[in-house]
C-alpha positions in Angstrom: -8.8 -5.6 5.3 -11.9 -4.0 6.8 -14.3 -2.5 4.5 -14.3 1.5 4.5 -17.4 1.8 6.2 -16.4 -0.4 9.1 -13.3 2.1 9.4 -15.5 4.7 9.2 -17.4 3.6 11.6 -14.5 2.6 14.2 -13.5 6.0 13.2 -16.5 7.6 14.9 -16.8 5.5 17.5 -13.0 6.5 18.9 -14.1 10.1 18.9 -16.8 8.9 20.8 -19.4 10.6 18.1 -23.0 9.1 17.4 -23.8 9.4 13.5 -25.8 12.4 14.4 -22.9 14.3 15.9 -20.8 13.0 13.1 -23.3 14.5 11.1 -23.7 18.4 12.6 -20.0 18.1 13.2 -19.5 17.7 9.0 -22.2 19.0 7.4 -23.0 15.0 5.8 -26.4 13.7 6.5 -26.1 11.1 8.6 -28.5 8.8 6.7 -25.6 9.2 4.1 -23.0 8.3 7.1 -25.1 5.4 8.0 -25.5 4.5 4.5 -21.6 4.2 4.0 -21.1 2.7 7.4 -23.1 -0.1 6.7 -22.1 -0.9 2.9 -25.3 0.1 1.3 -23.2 3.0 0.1 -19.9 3.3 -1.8 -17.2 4.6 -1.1 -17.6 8.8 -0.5 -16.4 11.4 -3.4 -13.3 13.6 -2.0 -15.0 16.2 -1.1 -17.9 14.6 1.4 -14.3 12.6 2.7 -13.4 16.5 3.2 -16.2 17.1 5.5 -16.2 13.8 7.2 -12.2 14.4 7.9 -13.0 17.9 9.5 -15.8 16.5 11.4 -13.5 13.8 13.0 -10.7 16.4 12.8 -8.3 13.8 11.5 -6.0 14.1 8.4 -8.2 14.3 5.2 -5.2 12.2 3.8 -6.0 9.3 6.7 -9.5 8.9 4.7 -8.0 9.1 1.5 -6.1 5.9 2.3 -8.9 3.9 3.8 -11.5 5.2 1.0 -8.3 4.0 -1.7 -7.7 7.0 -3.3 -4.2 7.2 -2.2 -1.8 4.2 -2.0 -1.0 3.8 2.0 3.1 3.1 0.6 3.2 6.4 -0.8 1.5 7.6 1.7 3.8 7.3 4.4 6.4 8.2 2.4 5.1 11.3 1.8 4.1 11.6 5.2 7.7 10.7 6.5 9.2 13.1 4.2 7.1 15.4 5.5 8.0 15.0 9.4 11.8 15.1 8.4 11.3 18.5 6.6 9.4 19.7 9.1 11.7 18.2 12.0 14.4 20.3 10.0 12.7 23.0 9.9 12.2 23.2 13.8 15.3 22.4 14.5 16.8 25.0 12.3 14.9 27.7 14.1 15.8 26.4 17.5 19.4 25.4 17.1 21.9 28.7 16.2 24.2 27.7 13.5 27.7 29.1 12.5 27.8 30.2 9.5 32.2 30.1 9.4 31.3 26.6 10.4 29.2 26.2 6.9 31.7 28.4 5.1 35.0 26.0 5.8 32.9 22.6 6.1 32.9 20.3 2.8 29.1 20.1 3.4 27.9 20.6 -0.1 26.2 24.6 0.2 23.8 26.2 -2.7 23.2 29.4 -3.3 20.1 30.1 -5.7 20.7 26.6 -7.0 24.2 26.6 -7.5 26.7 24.5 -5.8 29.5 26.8 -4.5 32.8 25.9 -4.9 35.5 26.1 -2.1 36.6 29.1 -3.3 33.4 30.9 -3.9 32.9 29.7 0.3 36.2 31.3 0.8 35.5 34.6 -1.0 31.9 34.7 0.8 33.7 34.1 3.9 36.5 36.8 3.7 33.4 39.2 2.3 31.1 38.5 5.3 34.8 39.5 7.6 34.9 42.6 5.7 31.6 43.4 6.8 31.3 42.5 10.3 34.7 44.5 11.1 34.5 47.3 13.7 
């Protein structure tokens, strides 16, 4: 595994950023950025990887793995649970649903944390009738 300042490094070189762009693009001196870059420096507190992050305008989480501060396991589990929520998300707001559909379906359905029974669907069903007669 590379050292962090070698992934900083590749890092910065990908954006195609010398350490003095690095360094007006985050605010971090770019003796520091050398500094780290070569090893004479340890690994960055979160908040210059903040800086850094925005100045590569990456993830701040992508440093946070290299620099160690978050396990990369948890990280893409977190990461993955994120894309399916937000997946969901999209989805829901491009794909009409019916709601009868929910109603009747043994699709386990919560409202304000309580699993509804088939009858309680069937009752907010016939309600929801009610309402939308002419």
């Amino acid at each position: 595994m590379k050292a962090f300042g070698e992934e900083l490094r590749q890092l910065r070189k990908e954006k195609g950023f010398s350490i003095r762009k690095l360094s007006e693009l985050s605010g971090v001196a770019h003796s520091y950025l050398s500094q780290v870059e070569t090893g004479k420096r340890g690994i960055p507190k979160v908040e210059t990887l903040e800086k850094i992050a925005a100045g590569l305008d990456i993830p701040l989480e992508d440093l946070l793995v290299l620099a160690g501060y978050i396990d990369p396991e948890d990280y893409m589990r977190m990461k993955n649970e994120r894309e399916d929520v937000e997946w969901s998300l999209a989805e829901q707001k491009q794909e009409p649903f019916a709601l009868d559909f929910l109603l009747i379906s043994s699709h386990p359905l919560y409202f304000q944390d309580k699993l509804l029974t088939k009858e309680e669907k069937a009752k907010i069903q016939s309600i929801i009738e009610i309402l939308l007669k002419d």
